[in-house]
BAFI-3210 file (N, C-alpha, C; in Angstrom, 3 decimals, decimal comma, padded with zeros to 6 digits):
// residues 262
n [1|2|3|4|5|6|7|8|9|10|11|12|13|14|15|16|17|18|19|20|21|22|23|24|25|26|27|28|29|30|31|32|33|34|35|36|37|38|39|40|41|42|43|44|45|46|47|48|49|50|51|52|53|54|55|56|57|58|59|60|61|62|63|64|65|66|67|68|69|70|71|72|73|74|75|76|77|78|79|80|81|82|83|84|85|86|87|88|89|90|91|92|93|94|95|96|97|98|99|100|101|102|103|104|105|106|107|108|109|110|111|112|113|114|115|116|117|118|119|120|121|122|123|124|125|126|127|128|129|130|131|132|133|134|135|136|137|138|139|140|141|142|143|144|145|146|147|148|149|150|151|152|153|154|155|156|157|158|159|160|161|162|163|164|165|166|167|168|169|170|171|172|173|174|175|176|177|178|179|180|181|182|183|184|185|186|187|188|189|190|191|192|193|194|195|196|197|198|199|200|201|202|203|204|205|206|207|208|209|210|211|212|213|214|215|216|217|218|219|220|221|222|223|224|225|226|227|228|229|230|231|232|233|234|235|236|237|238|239|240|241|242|243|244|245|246|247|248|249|250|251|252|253|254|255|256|257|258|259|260|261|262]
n.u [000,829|002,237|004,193|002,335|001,431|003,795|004,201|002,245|002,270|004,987|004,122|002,288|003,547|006,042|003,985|002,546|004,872|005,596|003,177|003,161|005,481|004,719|002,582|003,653|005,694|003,389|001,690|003,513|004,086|001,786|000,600|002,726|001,866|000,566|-002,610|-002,839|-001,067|-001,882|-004,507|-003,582|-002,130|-003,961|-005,800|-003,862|-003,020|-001,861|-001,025|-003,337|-004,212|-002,193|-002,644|-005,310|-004,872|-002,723|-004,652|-006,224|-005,164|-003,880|-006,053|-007,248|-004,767|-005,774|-008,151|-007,922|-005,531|-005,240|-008,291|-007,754|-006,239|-007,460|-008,508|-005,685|-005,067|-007,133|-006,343|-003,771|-004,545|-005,930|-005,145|-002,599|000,676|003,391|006,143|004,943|005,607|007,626|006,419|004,692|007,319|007,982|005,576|005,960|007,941|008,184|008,227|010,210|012,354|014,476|012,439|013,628|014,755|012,835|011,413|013,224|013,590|010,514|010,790|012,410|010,491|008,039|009,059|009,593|010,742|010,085|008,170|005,587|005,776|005,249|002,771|000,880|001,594|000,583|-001,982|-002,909|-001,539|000,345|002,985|005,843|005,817|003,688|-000,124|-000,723|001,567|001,920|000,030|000,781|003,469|002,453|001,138|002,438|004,396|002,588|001,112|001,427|000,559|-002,583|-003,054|-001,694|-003,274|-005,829|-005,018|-004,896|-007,716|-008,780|-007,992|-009,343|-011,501|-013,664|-013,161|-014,569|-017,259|-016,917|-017,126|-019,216|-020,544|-019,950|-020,491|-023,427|-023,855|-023,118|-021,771|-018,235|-017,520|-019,738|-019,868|-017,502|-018,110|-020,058|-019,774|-016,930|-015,949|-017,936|-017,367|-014,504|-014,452|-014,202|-011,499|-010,311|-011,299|-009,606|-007,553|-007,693|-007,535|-005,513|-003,473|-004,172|-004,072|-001,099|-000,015|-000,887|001,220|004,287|006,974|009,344|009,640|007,773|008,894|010,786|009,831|007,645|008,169|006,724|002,993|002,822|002,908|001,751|003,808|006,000|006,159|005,926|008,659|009,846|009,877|010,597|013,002|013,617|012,751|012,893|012,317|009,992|008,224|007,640|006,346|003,421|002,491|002,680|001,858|-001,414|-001,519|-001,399|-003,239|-005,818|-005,350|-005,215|-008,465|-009,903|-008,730|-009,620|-012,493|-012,986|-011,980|-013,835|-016,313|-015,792|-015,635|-017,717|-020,137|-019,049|-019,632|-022,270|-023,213|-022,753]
n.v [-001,197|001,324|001,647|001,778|004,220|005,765|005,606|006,330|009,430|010,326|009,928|012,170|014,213|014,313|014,698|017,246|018,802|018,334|020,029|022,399|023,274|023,971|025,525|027,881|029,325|030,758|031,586|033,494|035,400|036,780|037,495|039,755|041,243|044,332|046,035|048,361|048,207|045,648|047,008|049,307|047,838|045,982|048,269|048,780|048,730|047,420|045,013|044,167|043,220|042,060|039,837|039,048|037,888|035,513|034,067|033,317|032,755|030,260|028,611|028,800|026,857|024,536|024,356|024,149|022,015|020,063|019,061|017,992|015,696|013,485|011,244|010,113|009,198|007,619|005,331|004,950|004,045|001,551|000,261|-002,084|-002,099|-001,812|000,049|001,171|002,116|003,716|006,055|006,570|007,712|009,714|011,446|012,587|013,842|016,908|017,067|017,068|018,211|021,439|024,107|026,534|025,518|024,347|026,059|027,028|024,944|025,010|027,090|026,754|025,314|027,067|029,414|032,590|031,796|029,009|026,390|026,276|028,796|030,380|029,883|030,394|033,122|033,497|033,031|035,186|034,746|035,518|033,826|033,931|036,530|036,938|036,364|033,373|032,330|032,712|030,552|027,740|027,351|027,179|025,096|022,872|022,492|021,608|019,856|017,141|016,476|016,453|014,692|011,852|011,814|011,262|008,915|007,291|007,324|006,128|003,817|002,637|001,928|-000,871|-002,430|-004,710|-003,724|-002,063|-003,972|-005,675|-003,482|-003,666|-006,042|-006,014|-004,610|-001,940|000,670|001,405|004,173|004,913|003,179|004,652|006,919|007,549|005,432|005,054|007,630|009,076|007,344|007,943|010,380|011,648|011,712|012,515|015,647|016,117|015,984|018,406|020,467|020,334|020,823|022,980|025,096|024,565|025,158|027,943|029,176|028,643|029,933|029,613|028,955|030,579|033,383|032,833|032,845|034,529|037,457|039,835|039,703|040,843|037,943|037,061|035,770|036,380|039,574|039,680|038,760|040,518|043,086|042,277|042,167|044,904|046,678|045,711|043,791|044,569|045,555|043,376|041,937|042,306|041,906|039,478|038,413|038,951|037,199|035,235|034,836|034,882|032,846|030,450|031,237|030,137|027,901|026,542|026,606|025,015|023,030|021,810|022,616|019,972|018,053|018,185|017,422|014,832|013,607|013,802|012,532|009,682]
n.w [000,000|000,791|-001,196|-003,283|-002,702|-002,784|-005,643|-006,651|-005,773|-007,081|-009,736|-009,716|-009,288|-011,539|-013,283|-012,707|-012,540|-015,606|-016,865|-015,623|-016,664|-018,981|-018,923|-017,331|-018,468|-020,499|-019,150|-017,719|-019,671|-020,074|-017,945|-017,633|-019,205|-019,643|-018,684|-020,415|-022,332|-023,337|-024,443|-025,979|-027,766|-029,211|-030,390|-032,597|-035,974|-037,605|-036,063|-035,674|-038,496|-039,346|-037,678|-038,942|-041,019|-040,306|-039,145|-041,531|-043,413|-042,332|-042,126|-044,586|-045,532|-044,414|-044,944|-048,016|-048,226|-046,256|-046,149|-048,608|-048,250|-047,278|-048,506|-049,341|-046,541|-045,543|-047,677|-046,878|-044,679|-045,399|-047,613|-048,725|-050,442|-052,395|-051,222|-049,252|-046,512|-046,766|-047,789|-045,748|-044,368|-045,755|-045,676|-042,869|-043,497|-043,526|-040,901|-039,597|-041,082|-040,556|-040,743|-042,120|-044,237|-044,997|-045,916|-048,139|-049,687|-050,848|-052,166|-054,772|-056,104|-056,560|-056,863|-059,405|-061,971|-062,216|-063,445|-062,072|-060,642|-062,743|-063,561|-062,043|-061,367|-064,499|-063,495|-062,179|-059,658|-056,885|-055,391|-054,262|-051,665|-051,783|-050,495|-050,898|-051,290|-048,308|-047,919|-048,938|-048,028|-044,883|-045,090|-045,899|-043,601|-041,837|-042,707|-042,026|-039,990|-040,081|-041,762|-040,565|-038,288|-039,193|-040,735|-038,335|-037,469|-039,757|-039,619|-037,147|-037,572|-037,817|-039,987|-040,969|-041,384|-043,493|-045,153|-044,847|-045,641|-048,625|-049,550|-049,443|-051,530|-051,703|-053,269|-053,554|-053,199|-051,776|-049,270|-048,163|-047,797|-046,197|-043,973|-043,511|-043,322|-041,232|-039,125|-038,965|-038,266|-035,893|-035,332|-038,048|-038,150|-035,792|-036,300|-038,319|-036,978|-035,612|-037,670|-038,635|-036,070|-035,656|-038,282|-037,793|-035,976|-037,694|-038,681|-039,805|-042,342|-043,880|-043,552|-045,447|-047,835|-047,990|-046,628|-046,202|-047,499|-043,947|-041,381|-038,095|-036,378|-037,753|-037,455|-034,683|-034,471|-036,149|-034,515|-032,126|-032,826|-033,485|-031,894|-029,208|-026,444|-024,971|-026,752|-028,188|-026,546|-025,876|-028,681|-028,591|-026,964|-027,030|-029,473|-028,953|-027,294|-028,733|-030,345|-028,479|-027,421|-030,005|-030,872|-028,473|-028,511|-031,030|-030,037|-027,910|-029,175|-031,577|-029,680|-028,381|-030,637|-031,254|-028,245|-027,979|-030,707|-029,781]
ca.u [000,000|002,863|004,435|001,239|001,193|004,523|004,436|001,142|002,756|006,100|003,466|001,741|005,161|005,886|002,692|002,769|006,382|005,617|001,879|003,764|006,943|004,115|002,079|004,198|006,175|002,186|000,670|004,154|003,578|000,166|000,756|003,868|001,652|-000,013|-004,044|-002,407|-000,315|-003,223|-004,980|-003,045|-001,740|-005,134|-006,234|-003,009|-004,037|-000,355|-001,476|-004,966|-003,746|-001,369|-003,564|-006,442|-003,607|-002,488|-005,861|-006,947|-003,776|-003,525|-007,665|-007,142|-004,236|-005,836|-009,216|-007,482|-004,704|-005,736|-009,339|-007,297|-004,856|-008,382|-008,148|-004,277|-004,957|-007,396|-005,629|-002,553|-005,069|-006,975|-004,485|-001,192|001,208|004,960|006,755|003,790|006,500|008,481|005,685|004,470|008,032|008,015|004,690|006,341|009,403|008,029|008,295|011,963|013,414|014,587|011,393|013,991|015,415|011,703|011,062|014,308|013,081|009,849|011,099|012,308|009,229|006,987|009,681|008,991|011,411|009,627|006,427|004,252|005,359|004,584|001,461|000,628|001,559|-000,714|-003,650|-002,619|-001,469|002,193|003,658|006,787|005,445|002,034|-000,313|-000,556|003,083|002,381|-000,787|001,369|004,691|001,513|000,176|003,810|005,118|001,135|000,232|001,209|-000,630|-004,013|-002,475|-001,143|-004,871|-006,921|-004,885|-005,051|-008,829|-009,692|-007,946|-009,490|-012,793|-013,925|-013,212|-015,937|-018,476|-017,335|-016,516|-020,533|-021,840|-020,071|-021,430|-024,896|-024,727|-023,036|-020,745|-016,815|-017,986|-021,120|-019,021|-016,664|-019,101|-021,703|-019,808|-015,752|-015,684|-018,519|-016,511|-013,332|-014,770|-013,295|-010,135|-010,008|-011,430|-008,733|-006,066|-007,683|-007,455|-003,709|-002,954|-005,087|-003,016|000,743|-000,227|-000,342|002,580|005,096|007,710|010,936|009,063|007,082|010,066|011,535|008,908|007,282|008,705|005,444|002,755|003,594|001,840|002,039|004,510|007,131|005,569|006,336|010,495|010,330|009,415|011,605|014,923|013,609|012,635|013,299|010,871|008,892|007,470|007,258|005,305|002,063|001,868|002,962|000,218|-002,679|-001,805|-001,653|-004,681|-006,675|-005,381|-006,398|-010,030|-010,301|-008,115|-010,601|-013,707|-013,081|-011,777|-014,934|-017,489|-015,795|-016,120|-019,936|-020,778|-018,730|-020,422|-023,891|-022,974|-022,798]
ca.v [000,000|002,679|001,741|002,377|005,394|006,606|005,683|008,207|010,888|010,490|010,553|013,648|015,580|014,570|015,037|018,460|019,413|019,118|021,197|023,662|023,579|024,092|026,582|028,524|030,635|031,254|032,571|034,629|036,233|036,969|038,677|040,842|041,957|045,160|046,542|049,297|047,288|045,208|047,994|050,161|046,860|045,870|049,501|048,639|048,181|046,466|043,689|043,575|043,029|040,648|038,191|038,092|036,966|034,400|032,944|033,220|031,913|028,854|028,015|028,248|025,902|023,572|023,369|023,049|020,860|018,926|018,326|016,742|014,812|012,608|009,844|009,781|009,097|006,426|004,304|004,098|002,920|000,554|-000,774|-002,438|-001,764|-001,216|001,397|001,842|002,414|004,624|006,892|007,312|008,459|010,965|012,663|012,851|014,853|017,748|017,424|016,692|019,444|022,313|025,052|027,432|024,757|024,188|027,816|027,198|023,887|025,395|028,059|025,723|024,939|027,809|030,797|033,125|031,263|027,769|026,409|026,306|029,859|031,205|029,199|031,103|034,623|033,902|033,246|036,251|034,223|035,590|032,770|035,191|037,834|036,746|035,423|032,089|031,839|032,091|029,304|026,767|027,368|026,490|023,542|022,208|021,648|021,169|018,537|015,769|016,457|016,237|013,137|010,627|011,505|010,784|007,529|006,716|007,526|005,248|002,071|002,229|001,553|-001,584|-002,871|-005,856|-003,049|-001,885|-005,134|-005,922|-002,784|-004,097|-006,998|-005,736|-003,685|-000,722|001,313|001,709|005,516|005,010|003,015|005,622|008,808|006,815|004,457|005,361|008,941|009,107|006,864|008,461|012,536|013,070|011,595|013,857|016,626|016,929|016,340|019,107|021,201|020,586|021,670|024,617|025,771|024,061|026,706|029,696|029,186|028,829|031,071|029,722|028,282|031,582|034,223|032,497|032,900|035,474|038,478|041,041|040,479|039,986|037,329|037,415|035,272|037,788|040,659|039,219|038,695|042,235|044,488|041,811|042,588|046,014|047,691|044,599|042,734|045,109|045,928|042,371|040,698|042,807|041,318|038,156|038,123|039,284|036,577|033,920|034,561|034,671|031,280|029,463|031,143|029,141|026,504|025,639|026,841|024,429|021,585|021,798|021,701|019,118|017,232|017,887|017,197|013,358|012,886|013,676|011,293|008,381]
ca.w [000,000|000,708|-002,372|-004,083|-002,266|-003,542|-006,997|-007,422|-005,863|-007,840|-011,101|-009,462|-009,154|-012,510|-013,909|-012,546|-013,397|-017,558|-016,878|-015,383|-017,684|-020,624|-018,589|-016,914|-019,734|-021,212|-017,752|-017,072|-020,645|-020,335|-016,568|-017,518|-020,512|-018,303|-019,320|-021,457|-023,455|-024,314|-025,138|-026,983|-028,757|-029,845|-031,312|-033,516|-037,362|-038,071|-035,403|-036,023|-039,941|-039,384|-037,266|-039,139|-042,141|-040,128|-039,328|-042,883|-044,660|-042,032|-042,157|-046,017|-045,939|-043,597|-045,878|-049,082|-048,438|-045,123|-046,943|-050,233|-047,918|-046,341|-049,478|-048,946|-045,271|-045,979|-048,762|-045,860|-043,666|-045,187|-048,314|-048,437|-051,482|-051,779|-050,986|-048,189|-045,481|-047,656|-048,095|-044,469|-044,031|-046,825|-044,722|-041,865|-043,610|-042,934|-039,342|-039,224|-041,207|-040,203|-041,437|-042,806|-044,991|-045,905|-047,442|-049,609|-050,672|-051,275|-053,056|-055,833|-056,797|-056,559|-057,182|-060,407|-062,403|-062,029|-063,964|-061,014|-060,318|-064,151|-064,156|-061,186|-062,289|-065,285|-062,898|-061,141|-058,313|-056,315|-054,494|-053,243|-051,176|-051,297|-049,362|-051,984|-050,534|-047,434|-047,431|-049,037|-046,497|-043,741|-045,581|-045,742|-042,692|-040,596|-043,333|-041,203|-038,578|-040,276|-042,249|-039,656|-037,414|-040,621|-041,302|-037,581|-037,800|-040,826|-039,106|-036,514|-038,223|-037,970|-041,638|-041,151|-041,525|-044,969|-045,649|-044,922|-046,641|-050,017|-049,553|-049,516|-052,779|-051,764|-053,932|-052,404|-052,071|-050,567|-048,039|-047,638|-047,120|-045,261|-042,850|-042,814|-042,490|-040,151|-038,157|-038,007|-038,099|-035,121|-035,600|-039,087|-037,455|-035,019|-037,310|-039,547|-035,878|-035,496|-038,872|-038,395|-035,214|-036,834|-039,527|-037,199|-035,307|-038,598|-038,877|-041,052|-044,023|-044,035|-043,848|-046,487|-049,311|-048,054|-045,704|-046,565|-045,850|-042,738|-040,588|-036,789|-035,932|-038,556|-036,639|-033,156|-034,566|-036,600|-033,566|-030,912|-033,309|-033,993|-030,712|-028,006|-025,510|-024,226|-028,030|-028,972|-025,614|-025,999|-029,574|-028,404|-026,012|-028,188|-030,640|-027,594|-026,508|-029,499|-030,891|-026,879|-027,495|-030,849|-030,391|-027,133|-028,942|-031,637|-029,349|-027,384|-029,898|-032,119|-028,340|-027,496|-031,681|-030,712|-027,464|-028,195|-031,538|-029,203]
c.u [000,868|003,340|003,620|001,486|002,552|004,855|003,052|001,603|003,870|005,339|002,906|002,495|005,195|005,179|002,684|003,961|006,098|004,000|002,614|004,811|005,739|003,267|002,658|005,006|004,936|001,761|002,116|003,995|002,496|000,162|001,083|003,190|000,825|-001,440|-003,323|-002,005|-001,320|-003,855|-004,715|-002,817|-003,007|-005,976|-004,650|-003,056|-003,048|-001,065|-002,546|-004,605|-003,160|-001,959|-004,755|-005,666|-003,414|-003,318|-006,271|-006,201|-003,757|-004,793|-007,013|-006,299|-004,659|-007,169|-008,757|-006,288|-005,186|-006,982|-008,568|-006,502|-005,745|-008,516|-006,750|-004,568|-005,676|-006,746|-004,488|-003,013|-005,436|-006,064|-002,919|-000,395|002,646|005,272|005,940|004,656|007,183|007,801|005,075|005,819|008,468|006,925|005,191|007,996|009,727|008,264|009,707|012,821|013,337|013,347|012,185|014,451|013,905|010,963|011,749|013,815|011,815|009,799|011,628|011,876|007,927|007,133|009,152|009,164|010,945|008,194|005,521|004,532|004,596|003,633|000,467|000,459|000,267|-001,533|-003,795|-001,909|000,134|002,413|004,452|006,720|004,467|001,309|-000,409|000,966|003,050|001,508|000,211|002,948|003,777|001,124|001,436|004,435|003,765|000,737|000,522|000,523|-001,633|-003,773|-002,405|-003,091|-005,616|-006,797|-005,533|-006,633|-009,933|-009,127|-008,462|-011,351|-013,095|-014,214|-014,201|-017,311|-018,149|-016,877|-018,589|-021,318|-021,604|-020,669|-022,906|-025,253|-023,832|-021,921|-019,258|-017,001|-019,007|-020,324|-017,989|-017,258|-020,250|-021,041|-018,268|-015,368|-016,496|-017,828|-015,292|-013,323|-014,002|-012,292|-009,647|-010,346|-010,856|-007,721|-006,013|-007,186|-005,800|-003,145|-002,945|-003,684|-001,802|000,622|-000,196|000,694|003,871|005,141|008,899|010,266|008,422|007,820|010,690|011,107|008,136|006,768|007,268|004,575|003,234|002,107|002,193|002,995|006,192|006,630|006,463|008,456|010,570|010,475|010,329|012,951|014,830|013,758|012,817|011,818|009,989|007,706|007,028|006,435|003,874|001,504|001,727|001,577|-000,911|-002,983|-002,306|-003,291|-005,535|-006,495|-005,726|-007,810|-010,038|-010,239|-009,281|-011,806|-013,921|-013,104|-013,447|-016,385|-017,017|-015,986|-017,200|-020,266|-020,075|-019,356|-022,030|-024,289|-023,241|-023,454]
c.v [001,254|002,509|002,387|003,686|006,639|006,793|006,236|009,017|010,852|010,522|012,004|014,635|015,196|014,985|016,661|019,557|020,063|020,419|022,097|024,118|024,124|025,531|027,822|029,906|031,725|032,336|033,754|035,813|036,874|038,146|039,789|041,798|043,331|045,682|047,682|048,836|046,684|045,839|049,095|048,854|046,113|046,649|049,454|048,187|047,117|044,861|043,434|042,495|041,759|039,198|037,635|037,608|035,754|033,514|032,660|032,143|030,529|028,191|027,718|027,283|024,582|023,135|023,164|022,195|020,069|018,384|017,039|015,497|013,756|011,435|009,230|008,876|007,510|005,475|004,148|003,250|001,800|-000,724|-001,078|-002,825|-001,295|-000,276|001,776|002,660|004,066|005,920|007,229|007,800|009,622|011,486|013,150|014,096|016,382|018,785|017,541|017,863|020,631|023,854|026,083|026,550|024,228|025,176|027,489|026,399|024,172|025,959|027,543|025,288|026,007|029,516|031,123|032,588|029,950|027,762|026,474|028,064|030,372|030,752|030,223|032,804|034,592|033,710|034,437|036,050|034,892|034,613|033,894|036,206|037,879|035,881|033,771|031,346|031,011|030,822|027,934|026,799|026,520|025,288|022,097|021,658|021,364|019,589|017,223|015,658|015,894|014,868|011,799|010,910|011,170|009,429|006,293|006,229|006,292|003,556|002,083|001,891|000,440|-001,968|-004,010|-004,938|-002,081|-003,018|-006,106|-005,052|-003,046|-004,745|-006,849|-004,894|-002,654|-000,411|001,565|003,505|005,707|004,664|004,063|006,448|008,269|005,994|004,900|006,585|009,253|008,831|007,248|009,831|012,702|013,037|012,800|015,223|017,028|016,884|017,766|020,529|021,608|020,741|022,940|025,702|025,661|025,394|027,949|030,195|029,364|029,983|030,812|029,479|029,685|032,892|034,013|032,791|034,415|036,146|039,380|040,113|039,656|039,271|037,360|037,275|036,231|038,780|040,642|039,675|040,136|043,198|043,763|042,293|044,169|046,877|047,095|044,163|043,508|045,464|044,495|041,704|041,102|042,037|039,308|037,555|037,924|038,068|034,869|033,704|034,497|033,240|030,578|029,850|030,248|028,468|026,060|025,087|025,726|022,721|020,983|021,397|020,749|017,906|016,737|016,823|015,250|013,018|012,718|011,905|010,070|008,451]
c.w [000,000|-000,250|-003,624|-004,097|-003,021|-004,998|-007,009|-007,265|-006,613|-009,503|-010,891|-009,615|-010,247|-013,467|-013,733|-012,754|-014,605|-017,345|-016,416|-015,895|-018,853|-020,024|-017,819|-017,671|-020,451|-020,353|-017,857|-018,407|-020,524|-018,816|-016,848|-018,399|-019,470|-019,667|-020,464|-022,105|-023,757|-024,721|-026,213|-028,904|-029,650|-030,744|-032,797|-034,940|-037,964|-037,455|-036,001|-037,340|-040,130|-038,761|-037,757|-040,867|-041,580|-040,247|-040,688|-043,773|-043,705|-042,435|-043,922|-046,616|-045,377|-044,590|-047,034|-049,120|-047,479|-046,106|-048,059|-049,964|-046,891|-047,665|-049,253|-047,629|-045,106|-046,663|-047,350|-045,181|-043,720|-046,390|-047,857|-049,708|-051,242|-052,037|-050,026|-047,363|-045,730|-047,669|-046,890|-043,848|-044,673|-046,127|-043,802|-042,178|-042,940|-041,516|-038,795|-039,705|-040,721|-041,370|-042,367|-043,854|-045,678|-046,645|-048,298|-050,033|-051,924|-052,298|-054,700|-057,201|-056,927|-056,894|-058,625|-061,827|-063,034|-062,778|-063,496|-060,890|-061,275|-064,345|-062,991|-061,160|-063,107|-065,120|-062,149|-059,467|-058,060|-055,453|-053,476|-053,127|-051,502|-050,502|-049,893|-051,178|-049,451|-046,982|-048,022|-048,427|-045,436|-043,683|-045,470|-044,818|-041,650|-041,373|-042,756|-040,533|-039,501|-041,257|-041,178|-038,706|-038,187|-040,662|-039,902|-037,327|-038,566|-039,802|-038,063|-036,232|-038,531|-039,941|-041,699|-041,838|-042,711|-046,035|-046,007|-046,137|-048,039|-050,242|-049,993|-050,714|-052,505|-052,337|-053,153|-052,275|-051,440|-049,360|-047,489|-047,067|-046,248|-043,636|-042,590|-042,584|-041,614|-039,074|-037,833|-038,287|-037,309|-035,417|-037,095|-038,559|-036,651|-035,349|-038,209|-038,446|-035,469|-036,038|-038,926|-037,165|-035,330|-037,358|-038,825|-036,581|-036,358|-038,404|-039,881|-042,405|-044,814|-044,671|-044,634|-047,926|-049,145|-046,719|-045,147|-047,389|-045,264|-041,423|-038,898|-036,072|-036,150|-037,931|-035,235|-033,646|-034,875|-035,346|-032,327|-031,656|-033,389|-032,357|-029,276|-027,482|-025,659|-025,362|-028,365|-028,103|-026,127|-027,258|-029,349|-027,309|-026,234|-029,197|-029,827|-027,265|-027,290|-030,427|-029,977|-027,469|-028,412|-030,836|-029,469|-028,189|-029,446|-030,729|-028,542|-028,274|-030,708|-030,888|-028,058|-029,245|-030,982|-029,632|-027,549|-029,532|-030,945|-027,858]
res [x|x|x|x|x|x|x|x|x|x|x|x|x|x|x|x|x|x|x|x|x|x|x|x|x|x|x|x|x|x|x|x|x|x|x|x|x|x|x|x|x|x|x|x|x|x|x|x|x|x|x|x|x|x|x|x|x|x|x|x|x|x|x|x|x|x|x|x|x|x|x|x|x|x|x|x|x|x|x|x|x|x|x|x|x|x|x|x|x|x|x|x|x|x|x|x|x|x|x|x|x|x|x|x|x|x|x|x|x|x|x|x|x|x|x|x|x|x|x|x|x|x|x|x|x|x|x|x|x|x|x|x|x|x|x|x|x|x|x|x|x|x|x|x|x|x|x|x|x|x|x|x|x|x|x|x|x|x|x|x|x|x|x|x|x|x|x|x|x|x|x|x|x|x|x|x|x|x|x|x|x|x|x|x|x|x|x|x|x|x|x|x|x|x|x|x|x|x|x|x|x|x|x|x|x|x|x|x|x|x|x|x|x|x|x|x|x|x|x|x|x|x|x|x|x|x|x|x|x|x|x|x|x|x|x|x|x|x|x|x|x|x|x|x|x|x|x|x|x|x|x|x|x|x|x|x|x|x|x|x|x|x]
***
């Protein structure tokens, strides 16, 4: 029984260590920030500007690439083909390199020079130093996220039960839109969530393609190298706290919509 007793509290102290290693830097930000500084920093059209960029450019990379990357996610899950391996370590690349080394890569392929860029131009689209830029920088290094929860998602869908509904007549997309994405919504839905927030946080992939505009995170560095801390917390704060409201918001109702579900 005292053994018991000390291996909970030696999880409790640890347990409480990382929550407070993760919360602790957030809350002391958020204190030091004083009512004026939030206020002034909020009547600011630069900030304002720049965060509703970020949200826009990450949401837009999260519905058109996360959306296109829910067949990908499936086929890992459900077939088996070579090179499978090979190819859930090519998603994951993303995560491994260094982000500034993923603007240059980027750049590559999407600079003015390149056929994707000039195909782009002649839709009117700017890759470098637009916002086009900066949604595919976002889509780039978040797209795992909403990948690997999708794939995890589909396997864990009882395959007997689109293994039945063929059986019975039904089309392989009826089965899909009827019985395996139902079943793993949330799991896609919170992959499409951790793309979503991945995407607002980027900063090297971003600065690399495109400097202006500038999204929050380039804001936060410009005004910390430019004028020091005390200029860069207030924004740093502002941007904190309005990605928690959503971030929750979202977490919460994709929560209630799953429990009521069942």
């Amino acid at each position: 029984m005292l053994k018991d007793w000390r291996t909970q509290l030696v999880i409790i102290f640890f347990s409480g260590f990382i929550l407070l290693f993760i919360v602790a830097p957030i809350a002391g930000l958020l204190l030091r920030t004083s009512p004026a500084e939030y206020a002034t920093t909020i009547q600011d059209r630069e900030v304002i500007s720049s965060i509703g960029l970020t949200l826009f450019a990450s949401m837009g990379a999260t519905i058109i690439f996360g959306i296109l990357s829910v067949p990908l996610a499936y086929i890992l899950a459900r077939k088996n083909f070579p090179l499978k391996g090979l190819i859930n370590g090519i998603i994951d690349v993303p995560v491994v390199i260094p982000h500034s080394a993923a603007g240059i890569a980027l750049l590559g392929v999407i600079s003015r020079g390149t056929w994707v860029g000039q195909a782009g131009e002649a839709a009117g689209i700017s890759f470098v130093g637009g916002v086009a830029g900066i949604v595919v920088a976002m889509a780039f290094v978040s797209l795992p996220f909403a990948i690997n929860a999708a794939r995890d998602g589909f396997a864990a869908v009882p395959e007997k039960l689109e293994k039945a509904a063929l059986n019975l007549g039904a089309s392989p997309q009826r089965v899909f839109f009827s019985i395996s994405l139902p079943l793993a919504k949330r799991s896609v839905i919170s992959g499409l969530v951790m793309m979503w927030a991945r995407g607002l946080s980027e900063f090297g992939a971003v600065i690399i393609i495109a400097y202006h505009p500038m999204i929050t995170p380039i804001l936060i560095w410009e005004r910390f190298t430019s004028f020091g801390l005390s200029y860069a917390r207030p924004v740093a704060a502002i941007f904190i706290l309005v990605c928690l409201a959503i971030f929750i918001t979202m977490r919460v109702l994709s929560g209630k919509r799953y429990h009521v579900r069942n």
